[in-house]
N, C-alpha and C positions, 0 to 999 in steps of 0.2 A: 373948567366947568363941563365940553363936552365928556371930558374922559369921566367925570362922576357920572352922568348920566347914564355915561356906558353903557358902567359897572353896573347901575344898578338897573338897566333893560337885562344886561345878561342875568342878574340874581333873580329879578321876576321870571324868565323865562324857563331856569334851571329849578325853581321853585313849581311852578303850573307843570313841567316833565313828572316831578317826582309826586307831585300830589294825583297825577293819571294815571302814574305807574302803580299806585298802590289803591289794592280794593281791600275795605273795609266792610266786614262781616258781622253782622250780629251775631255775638256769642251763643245764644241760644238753638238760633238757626245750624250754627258751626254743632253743636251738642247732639242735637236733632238727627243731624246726617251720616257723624260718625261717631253715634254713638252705637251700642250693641242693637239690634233689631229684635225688636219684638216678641216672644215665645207665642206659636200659635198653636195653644192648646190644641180647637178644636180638629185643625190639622192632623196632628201626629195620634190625638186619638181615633179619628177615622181614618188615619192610615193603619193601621194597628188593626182596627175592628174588618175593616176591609180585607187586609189581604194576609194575616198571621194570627188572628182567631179561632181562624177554623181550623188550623191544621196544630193549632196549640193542641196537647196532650192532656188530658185531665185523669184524675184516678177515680176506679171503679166507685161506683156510688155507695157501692155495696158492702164493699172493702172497707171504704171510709165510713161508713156506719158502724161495720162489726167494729173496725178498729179503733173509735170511739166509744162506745160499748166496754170493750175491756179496759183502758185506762187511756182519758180522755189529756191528759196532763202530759205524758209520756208521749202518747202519738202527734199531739200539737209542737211539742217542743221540739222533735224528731224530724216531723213532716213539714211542718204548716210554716207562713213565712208572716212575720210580723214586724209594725214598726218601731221601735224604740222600746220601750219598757213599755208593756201594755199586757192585760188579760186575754186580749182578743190575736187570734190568727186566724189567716186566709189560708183558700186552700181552691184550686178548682176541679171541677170532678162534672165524672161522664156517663152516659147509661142510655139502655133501651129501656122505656119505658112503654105503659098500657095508662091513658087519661081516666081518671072515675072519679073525677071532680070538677066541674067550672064556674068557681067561684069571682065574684069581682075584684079581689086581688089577687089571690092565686088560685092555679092549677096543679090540682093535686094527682099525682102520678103514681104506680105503684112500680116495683122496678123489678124486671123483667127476670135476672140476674140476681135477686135478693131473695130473702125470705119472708114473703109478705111484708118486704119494707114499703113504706108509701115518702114520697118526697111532698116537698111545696115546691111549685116552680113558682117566681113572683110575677105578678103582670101589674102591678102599682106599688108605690109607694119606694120607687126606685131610687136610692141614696148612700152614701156612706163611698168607703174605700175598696171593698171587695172586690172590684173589679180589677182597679191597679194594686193592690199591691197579693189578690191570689196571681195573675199572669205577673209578675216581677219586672213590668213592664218598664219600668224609673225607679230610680233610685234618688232619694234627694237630695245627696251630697254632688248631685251631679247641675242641680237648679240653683241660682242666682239667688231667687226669695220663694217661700213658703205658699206663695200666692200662685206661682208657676206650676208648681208640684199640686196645689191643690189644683187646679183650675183642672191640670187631665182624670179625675175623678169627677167633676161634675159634666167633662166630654165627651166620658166612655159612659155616665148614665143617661146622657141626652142621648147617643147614638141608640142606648138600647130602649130607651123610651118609643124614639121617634123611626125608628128601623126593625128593631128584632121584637119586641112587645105588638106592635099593633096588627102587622098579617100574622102572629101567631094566634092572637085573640078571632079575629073574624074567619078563621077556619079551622080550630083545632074542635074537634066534638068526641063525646064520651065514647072511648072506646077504639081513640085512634091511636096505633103505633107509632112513637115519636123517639128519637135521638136528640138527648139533651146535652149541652156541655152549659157550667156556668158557674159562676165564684160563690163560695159559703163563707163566710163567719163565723168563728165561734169563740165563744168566751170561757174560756176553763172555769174562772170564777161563777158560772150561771149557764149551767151547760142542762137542755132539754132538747133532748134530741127530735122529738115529734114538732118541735117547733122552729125546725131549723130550715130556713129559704134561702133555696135556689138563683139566684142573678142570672139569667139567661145570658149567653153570649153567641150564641148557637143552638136553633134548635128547625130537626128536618124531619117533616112525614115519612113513615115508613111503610105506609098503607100500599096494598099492591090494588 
């Protein structure tokens, strides 16, 4: 009788080790922690607009204008960078410009370097992809889901809503010299070149 007892003090004993020895996690919490982290959009687009914006290259405005002008199909296909099968290409593009318009959503520009070309620069209605995909910033074969890739376009519009749009609006006035850099849009299918806006991504007084 003592040796049953024993056995079974030692069984409970070897039983309360092993049930100590072992932690039990909720699955989900387990998920949680190692699972991939997060995509922070608005990270990497304000790292982007911060510190490889400016020193991004754009082409002549001017250039981009003639070169549309003569065959707008041809120079998009050539030049411009686009997503999937679509009518629309980006493109970003640069210039000295003279202001002789300030309108509530854009600033109209005439370019310095042109021939009596005039631009829209936008200051509202800031939207779309023009930003990521004229700088070639992402690619989306490179994102997990479609939500990630979109998120850094509505990133790079807040930064220039909430950074590059509002001190350009409460100082720029008629007749100031400015350097513009910023992403365009254009559709071959609906191409009107007088109505074609500017994204700002960069833009510096050039007044002495």
């Amino acid at each position: 009788m003592k040796r049953v007892i024993k056995y079974i003090l030692v069984g409970v004993i070897i039983c309360v080790s092993l049930y100590n020895s072992i932690y039990i996690e909720n699955l989900t919490e387990v998920k949680e922690k190692h699972g991939k982290s997060k995509f922070d959009a608005k990270g990497f687009a304000n790292a982007f607009m911060t510190s490889e914006a400016k020193s991004l290259k754009g082409i002549s405005t001017a250039v981009f204008l003639d070169e549309l002008a003569k065959d707008v199909t041809a120079y998009c296909e050539t030049q411009g960078h686009k997503l999937g099968i679509s009518n629309s290409y980006y493109f970003i593009v640069e210039s000295d410009a003279v202001v002789r318009y300030i309108g509530d959503e854009n600033v109209i520009v005439s370019l310095i370097d042109g021939k009596d070309q005039n631009v829209k620069i936008a200051t509202d209605f800031i939207f779309g992809n023009a930003i990521r995909e004229g700088t070639k910033i992402a690619n989306i074969s490179d994102y997990q889901n479609t939500m990630d890739y979109n998120n850094i376009s509505v990133e790079l519009n807040n930064y220039v809503r909430e950074n590059i749009i509002p001190p350009f609006k409460e100082n720029v006035k008629i007749e100031d010299t400015i350097h513009f850099k910023g992403a365009v849009k254009v559709n071959v299918k609906q191409v009107n070149l007088d109505d074609l806006r500017v994204i700002p991504i960069d833009v510096k007084f050039k007044n002495e």
